[in-house]
C-alpha positions in Angstrom: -15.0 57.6 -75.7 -14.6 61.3 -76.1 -15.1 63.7 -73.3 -14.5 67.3 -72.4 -11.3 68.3 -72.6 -11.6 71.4 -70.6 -13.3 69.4 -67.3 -10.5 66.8 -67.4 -7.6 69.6 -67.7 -9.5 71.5 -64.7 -9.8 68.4 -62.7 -5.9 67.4 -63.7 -4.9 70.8 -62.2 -6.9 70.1 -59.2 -5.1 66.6 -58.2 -2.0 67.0 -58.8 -2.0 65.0 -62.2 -0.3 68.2 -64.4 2.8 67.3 -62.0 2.6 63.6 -64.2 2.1 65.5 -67.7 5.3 67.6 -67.1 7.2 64.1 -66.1 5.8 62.1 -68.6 7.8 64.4 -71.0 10.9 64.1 -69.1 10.8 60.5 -69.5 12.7 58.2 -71.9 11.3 58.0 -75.3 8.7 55.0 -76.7 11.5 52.9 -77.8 13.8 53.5 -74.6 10.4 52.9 -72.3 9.4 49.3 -74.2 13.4 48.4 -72.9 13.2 49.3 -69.5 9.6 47.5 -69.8 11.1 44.6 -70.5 14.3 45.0 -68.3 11.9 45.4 -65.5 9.9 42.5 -66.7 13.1 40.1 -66.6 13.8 41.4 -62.6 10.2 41.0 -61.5 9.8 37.1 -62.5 13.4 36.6 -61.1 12.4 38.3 -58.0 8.9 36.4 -57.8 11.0 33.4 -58.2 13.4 34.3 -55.4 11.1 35.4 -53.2 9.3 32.3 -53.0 12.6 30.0 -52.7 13.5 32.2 -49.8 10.9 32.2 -48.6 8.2 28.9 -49.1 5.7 29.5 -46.5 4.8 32.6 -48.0 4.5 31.2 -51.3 2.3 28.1 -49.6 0.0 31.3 -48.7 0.0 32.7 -52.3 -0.5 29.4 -53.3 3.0 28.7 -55.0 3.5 25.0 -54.5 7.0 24.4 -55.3 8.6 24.4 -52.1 6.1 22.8 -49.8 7.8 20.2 -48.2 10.0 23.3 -46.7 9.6 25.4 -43.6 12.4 28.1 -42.7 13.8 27.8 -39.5 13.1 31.4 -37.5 17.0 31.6 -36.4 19.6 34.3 -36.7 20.4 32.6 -39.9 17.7 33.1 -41.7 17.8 37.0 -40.8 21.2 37.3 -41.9 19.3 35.6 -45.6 16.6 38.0 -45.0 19.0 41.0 -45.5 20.9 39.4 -48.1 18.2 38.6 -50.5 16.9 42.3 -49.7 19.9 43.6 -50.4 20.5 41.5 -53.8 17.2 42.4 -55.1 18.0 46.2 -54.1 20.8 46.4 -55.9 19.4 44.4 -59.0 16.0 47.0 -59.0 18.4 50.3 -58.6 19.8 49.2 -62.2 16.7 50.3 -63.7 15.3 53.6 -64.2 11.8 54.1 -63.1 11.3 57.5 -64.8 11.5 55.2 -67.9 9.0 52.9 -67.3 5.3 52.8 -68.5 2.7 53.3 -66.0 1.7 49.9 -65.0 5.2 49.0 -64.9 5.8 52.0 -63.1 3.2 50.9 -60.6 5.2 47.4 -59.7 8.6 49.3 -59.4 7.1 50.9 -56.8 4.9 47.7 -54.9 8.8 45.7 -55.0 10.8 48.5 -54.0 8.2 49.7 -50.9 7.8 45.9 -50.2 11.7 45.4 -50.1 12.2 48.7 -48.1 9.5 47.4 -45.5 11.1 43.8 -45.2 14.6 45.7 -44.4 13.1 48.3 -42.2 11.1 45.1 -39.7 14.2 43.4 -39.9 16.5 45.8 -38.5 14.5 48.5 -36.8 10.8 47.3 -35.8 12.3 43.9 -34.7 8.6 42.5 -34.2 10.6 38.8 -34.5 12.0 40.1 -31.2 8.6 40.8 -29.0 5.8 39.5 -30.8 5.5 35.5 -30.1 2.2 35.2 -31.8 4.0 35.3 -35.4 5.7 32.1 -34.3 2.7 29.1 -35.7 2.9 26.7 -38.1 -0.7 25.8 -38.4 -1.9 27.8 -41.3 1.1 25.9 -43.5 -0.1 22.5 -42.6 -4.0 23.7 -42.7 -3.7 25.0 -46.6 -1.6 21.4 -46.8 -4.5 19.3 -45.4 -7.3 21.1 -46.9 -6.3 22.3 -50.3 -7.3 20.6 -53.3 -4.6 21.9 -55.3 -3.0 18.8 -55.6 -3.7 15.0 -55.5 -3.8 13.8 -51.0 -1.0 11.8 -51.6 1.2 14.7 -53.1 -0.2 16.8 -50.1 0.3 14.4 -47.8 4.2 13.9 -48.7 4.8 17.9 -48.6 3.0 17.8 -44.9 5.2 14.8 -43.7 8.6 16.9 -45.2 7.5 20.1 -43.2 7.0 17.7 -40.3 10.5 17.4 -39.9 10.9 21.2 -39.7 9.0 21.7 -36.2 11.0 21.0 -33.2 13.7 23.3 -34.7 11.2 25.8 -35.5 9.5 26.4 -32.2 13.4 26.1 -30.6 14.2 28.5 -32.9 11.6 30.9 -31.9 12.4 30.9 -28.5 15.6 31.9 -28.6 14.5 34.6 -31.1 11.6 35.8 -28.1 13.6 38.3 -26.3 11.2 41.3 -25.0 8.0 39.6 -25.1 4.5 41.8 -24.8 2.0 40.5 -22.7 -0.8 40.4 -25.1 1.1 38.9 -27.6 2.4 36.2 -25.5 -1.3 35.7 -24.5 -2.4 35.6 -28.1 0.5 33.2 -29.0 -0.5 30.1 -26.5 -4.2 30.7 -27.8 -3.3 30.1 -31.2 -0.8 27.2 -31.1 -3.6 25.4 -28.8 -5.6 25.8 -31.6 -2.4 24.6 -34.1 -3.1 21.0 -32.2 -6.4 20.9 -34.2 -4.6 21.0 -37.2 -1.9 18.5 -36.2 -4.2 16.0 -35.0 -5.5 12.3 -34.8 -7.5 13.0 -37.8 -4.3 13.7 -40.1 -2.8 10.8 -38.7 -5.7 8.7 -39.6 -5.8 10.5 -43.0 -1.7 9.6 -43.6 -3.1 5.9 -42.3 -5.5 5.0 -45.1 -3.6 7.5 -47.8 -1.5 5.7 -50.5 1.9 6.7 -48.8 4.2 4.1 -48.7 4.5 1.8 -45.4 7.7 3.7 -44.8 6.5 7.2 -45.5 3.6 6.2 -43.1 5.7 5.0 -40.4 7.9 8.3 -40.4 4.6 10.1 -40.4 3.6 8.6 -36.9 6.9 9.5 -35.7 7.0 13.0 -36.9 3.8 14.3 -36.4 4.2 12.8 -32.9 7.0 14.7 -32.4 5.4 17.7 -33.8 2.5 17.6 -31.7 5.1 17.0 -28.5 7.5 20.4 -29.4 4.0 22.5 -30.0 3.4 21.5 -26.6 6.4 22.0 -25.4 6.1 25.5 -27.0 2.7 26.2 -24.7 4.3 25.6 -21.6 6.8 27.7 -22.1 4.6 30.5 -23.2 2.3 30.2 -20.3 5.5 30.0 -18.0 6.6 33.2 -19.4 2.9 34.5 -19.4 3.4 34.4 -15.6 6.5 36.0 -15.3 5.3 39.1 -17.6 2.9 39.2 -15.1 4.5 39.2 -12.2 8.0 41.2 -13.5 6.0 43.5 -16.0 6.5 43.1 -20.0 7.5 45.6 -23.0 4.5 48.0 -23.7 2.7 47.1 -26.9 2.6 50.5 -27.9 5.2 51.4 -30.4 5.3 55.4 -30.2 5.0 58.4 -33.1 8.5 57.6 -34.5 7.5 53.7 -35.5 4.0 54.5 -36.1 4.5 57.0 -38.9 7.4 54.8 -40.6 4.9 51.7 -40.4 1.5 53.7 -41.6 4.2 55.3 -44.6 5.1 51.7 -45.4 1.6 49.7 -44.9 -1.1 52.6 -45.8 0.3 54.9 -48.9 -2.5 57.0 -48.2 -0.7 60.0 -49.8 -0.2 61.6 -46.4 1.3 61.4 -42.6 -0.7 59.0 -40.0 -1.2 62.2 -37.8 -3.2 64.1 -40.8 -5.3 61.1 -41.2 -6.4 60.8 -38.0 -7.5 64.8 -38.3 -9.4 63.9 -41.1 -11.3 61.2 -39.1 -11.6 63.6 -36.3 -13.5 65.7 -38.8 -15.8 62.8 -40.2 -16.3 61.7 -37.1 -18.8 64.9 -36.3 -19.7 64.8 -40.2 -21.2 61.2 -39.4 -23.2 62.2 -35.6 -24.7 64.7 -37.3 -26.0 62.6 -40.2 -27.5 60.1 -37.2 -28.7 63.1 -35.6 -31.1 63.9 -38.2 -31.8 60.0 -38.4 -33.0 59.8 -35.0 -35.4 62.7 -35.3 -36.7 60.9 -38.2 -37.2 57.7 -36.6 -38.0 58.6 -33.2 -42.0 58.8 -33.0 -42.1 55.3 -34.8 -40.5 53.3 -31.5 -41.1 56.3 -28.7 -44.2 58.0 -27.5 -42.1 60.4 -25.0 -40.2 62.6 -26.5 -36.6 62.6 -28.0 -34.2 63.9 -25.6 -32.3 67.0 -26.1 -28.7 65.5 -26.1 -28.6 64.3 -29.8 -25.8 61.5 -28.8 -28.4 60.3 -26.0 -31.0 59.8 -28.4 -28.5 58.0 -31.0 -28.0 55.9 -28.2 -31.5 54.5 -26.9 -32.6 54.7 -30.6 -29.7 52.4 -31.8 -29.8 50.5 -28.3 -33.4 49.7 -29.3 -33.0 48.5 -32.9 -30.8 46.6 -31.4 -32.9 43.7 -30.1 -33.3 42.6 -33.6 -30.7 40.4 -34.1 -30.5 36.5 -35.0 -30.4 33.8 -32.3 -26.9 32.8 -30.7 -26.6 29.4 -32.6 -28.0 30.5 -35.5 -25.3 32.6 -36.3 -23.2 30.8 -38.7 -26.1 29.6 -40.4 -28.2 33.2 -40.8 -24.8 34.4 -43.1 -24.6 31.8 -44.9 -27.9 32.1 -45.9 -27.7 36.2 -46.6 -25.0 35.4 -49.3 -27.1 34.4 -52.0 -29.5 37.4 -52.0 -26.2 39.6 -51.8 -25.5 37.8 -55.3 -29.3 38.5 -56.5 -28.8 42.3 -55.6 -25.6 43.0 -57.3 -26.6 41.2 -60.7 -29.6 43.0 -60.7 -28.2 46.1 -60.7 -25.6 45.4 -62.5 -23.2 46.6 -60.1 -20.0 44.4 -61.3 -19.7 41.5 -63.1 -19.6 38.3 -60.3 -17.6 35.5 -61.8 -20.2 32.0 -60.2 -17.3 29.7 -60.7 -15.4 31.2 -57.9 -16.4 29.4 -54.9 -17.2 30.9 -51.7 -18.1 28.9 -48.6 -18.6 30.4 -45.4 -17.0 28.3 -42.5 -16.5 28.7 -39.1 -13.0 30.2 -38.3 -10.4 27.2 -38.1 -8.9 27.2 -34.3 -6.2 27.9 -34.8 -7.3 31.2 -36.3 -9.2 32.6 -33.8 -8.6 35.3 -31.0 -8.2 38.2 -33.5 -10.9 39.2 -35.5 -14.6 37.5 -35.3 -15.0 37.5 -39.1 -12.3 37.5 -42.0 -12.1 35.8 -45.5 -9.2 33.6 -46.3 -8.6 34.0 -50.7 -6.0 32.0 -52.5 -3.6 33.4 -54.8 -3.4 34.1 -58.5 -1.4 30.9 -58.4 -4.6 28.6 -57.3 -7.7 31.0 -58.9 -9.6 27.8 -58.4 -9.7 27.3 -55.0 -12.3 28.0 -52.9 -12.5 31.0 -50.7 -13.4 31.0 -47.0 -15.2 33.4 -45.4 -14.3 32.7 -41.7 -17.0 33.2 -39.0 -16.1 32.5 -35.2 -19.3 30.9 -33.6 -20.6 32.7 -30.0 -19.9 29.1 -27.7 -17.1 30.3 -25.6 -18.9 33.4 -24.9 -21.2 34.0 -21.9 -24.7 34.5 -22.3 -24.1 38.5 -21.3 -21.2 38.8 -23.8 -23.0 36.8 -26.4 -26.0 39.1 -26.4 -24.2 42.2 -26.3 -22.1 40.9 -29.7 -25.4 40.0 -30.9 -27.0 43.5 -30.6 -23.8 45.0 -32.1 -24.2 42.2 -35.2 -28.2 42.9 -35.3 -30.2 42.6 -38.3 -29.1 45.8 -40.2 -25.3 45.1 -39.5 -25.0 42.1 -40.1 -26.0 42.5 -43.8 -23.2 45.0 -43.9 -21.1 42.8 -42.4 -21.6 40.6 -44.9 -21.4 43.6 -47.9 -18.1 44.2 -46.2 -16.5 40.7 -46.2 -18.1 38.6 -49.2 -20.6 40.1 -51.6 -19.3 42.4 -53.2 -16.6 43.0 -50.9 -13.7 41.4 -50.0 -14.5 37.8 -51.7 -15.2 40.2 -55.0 -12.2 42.1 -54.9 -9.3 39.5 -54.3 -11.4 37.6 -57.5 -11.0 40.4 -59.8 -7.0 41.0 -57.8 -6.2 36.9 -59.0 -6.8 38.2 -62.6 -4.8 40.8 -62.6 -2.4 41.0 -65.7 0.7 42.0 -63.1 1.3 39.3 -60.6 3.1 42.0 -58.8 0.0 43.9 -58.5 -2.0 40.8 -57.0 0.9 38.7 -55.0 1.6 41.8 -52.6 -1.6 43.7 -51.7 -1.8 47.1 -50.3 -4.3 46.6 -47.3 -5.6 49.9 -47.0 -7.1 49.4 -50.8 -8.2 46.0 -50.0 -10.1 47.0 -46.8 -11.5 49.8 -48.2 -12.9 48.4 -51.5 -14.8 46.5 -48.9 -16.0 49.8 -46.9 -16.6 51.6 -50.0 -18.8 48.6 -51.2 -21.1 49.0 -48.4 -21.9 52.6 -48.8 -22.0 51.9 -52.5 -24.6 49.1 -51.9 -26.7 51.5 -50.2 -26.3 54.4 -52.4 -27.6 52.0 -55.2 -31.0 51.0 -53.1 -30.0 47.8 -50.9 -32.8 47.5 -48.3 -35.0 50.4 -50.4 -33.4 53.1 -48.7 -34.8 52.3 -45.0 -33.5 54.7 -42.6 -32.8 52.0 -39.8 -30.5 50.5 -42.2 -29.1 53.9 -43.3 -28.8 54.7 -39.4 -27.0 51.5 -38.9 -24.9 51.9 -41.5 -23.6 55.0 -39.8 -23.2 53.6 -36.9 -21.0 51.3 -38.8 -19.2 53.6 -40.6 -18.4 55.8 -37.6 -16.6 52.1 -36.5 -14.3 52.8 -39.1 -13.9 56.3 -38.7 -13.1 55.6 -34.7 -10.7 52.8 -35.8 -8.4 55.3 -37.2 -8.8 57.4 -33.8 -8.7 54.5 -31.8 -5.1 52.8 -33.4 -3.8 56.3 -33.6 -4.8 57.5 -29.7 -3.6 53.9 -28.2 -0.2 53.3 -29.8 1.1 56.7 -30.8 -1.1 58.9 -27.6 -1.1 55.9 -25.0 -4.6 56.2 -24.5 -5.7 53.7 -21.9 -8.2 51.1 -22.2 -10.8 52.9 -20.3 -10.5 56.1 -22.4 -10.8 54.0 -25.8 -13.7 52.0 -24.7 -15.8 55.2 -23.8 -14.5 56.5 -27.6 -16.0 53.3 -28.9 -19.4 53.2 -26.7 -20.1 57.3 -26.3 -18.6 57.9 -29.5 -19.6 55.3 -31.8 -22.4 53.9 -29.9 -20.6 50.0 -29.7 -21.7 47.6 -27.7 -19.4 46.7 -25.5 -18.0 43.6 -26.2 -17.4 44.8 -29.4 -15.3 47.5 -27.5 -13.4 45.0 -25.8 -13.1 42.8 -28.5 -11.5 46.3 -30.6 -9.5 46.9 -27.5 -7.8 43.6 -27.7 -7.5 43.9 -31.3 -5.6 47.4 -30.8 -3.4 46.3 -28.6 -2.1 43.4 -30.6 -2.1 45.3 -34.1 -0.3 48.3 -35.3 -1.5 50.7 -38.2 -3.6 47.7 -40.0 -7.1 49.6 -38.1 -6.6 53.1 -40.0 -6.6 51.1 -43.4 -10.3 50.9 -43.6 -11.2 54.6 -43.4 -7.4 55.6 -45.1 -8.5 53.5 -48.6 -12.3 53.6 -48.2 -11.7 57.7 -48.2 -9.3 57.3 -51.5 -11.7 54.9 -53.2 -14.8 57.0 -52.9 -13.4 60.4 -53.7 -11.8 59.1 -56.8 -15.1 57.8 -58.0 -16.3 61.7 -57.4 -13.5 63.4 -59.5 -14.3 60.9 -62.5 -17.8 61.3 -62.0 -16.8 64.9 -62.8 -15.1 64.1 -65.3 -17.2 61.7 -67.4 -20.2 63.7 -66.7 -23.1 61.7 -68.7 -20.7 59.1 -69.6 -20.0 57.6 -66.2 -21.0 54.0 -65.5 -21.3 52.7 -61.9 -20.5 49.3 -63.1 -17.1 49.9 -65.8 -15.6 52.4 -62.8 -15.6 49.5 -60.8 -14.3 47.0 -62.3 -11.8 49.4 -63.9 -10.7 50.6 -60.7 -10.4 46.5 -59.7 -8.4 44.8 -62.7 -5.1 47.2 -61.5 -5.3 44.4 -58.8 -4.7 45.3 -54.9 -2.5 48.2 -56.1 -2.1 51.0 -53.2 -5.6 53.1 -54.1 -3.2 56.5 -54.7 -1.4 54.7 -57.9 -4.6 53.1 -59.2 -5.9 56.7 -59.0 -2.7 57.8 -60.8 -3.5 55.3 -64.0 -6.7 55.6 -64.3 -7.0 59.2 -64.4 -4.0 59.1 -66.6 -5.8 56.8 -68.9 -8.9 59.2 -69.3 -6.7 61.9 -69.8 -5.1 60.1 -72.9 -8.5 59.2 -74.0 -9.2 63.0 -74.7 -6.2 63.4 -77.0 
């Protein structure tokens, strides 16, 4: 595909790119680059491999099944392994020169060496394993165990009854390791390991019962998962005894300050720039976005007003979105009503031939598991490039714990418009359709350790994208709603930034979120908690949605007649859940070598 060479040179100059010309002639030449290729090559699989018998949980998440039967013990021991694999693998990646490697390869060198730099820098300086006692669960382990289908019950069964024998150590171990506990995280900790008793439950037991174990393997399953169920117990009690002591003696602030803040966004986000310039950027959309409701509202206003629109454009946002509102689904219905908006997601996308969906990749919408709950009210749970088969869950939280008042008001946040982006956002074709495309990734370094900030905002991006190409025929409540949405984002990145780095308080942030960005306010409170118990993760949505959709701009610019919607996007998808500003780097790389 030929295009103009002068456009793409112009843009080049613009981004940055000429900076990668210049180095690509510094580097090693073709026959040097396909050695160091396959140097690096030889250290990622050995470090895959490592990483996963060092650590077997996390390859139980990934959907690596060799090693689970085993569950690390959270001791100083396994801290002092921490460090030593990291510095192993170090050493081993500092043998090879990066400036040598090809792009893609270059990519991965830099996805190990970050990840490797981060796992060093939470062991020794954040020290979360110190003051956050909601990391310490074993549910999810023994939940992806029981439910997988990645293996015949009997072979599941025998890994679960192995792990068993892991838990009274593990939670004893965790204790110890608890030294300056928050408050909220202590509170979130006993929430979810009373849920993990849903996972270690009769149920299993009777499951084990009428499984093909053998009469021994069954009788040390009663006795382990007994004991289990006794140490998670054990475990609550002592949380809510210390719950009441943080309350009474006072706890460690959940903040974490400037200093941690920027070396976790730098670490988590590779957005290209500092956590404080971000947050002036959203500062900047912010005002960008009112205005675009502003004009909205005038719009819309004689269709549900007779008197006339008040002066103060935010008041008029306000009783115009607080009127949509009302249109929502009922309380019990809530599950049910996204499960049913999936399908016509599907219909949309095809039809415009968006991106290619793959229908053999399963996605069921649940409710969220328990022991899952207490963080975020909707979420999808993917498997690994290790288990492409497996179904993906897109996790809802039903409204039954709520009251009736709170239940409305998360209702008329989740209304009728929203909760079709909601679903854009987390399914179709979101974040379901993303981590697809990341599972077939060609690098398994690319796909095993996911940048968040491009994951969550290939899902923002998709809902302005979706809108952009006529989903809901271009209605201006859905338009209005969608900025009302987007603002969310924007506010998320003022919001994380303001509470942990500018110790703004929680009445200050639930004004932001309700004056602001025109929230309901349980959803404030529910972004409060959230906030409070999270670091960074918030600015990840508008940090990658803003990379995504301004890198579709420059190669619209570039392509000019040429560009195609659907092959930019599934492009920009098959470098898997690369960080957004080294995807950007490759692919304007590749068009540049497709004009020479």
């Amino acid at each position: 595909m030929k295009k103009s060479a002068l456009s793409i040179v112009a843009i080049l100059s613009l981004t940055g790119l000429t900076g990668c010309q210049t180095q690509q002639q510094e580097t090693l030449p073709i026959v040097q680059t396909i050695e160091q290729d396959k140097a690096f090559s030889q250290f990622s699989a050995q470090f895959i491999d490592a990483l996963w018998r060092t650590f077997p949980t996390w390859a139980l998440y990934k959907g690596f099944h060799e090693y689970d039967g085993e569950l690390n013990i959270p001791n100083a021991a396994q801290r002092k392994r921490t460090l030593q694999f990291i510095a192993i693998q170090q050493q081993a990646l500092a043998q090879i020169n990066s400036k040598g490697l090809s792009p893609n390869e270059r990519i991965d060198y830099r996805i190990i060496d970050n990840l490797l730099a981060k796992m060093k820098w939470e062991q020794d300086t954040f020290k979360s394993w110190q003051w956050d006692p909601s990391q310490y669960n074993v549910a999810e382990g023994f939940a992806l165990l029981i439910n997988g289908d990645f293996a015949p019950l009997d072979d599941r069964l025998a890994s679960v009854l192995s792990r068993l024998a892991y838990v009274t150590d593990y939670y004893a171990a965790a204790r110890e390791s608890i030294l300056s506990p928050t408050l909220q995280h202590t509170q979130l900790a006993i929430l979810q390991n009373e849920g993990a008793l849903s996972v270690l439950s009769p149920a299993l037991l009777d499951t084990a019962m009428h499984s093909g174990l053998s009469e021994g393997q069954k009788q040390q399953f009663t006795v382990r998962l007994k004991q289990a169920v006794q140490a998670i117990k054990q475990h609550v009690s002592w949380l809510k005894s210390l719950e009441k002591r943080l309350q009474v003696e006072g706890a460690r602030d959940f903040r974490i300050g400037e200093t941690l803040y920027e070396q976790k966004f730098a670490f988590d986000i590779k957005a290209g720039m500092t956590a404080k310039q971000l947050y002036e950027k959203a500062l900047l959309d912010k005002g960008r976005v009112q205005a675009e409701m502003a004009t909205l509202t005038t719009q819309l206003w004689s269709k549900y007003f007779s008197a006339p629109k008040p002066a103060d454009d935010k008041v008029a946002i306000a009783r115009l979105i607080e009127k949509l509102s009302a249109n929502h689904v009922k309380r019990d219905n809530f599950v049910s009503d996204i499960r049913q908006q999936i399908p016509a997601l599907v219909r949309f996308v095809n039809e415009q031939d968006l991106i290619k969906l793959d229908p053999n990749k399963p996605l069921i919408v649940r409710e969220t598991p328990k022991y899952m709950r207490g963080f975020a009210g909707a979420s999808v749970s993917a498997p690994g490039p290790y288990d492409k088969s497996a179904n993906t869950y897109y996790n809802v939280t039903p409204l039954e714990g709520m009251s009736d008042a709170s239940a409305e008001s998360y209702l008329r946040e989740y209304n009728h418009w929203i909760l079709q982006i909601l679903n854009i956002h987390e399914a179709i074709p979101g974040h379901y359709t993303q981590l697809v495309y990341a599972n077939e990734s060609p690098s398994l370094v690319k796909s095993l350790f996911g940048n968040g900030a491009m994951i969550e905002g290939w899902a923002v991006y998709a809902e302005r994208m979706m809108l952009e190409q006529g989903y809901s025929a271009f209605e201006p409540e859905m338009w209005l709603m969608y900025y009302k949405w987007h603002l969310r984002v924007i506010c998320n990145t003022l919001l994380d930034y303001s509470i942990q780095v500018k110790g703004m308080s929680e009445d200050e942030a639930i004004e932001l979120m309700t004056k602001e960005a025109f929230q309901q306010i349980a959803e404030a409170e529910g972004k409060w908690r959230r906030a409070t118990l999270s670091q960074v993760q918030l600015t990840s949505y508008y940090a990658g949605y803003r990379g995504i959709y301004d890198l579709r701009e420059e190669i619209k610019i570039i392509e000019e007649s040429l560009f195609n919607l659907k092959a930019f996007h599934e492009r920009f998808l098959s470098y898997g859940s690369a960080p957004v500003s080294d995807i950007r780097e490759l692919m304007l790389l590749s068009l540049h070598n497709e004009t020479e």
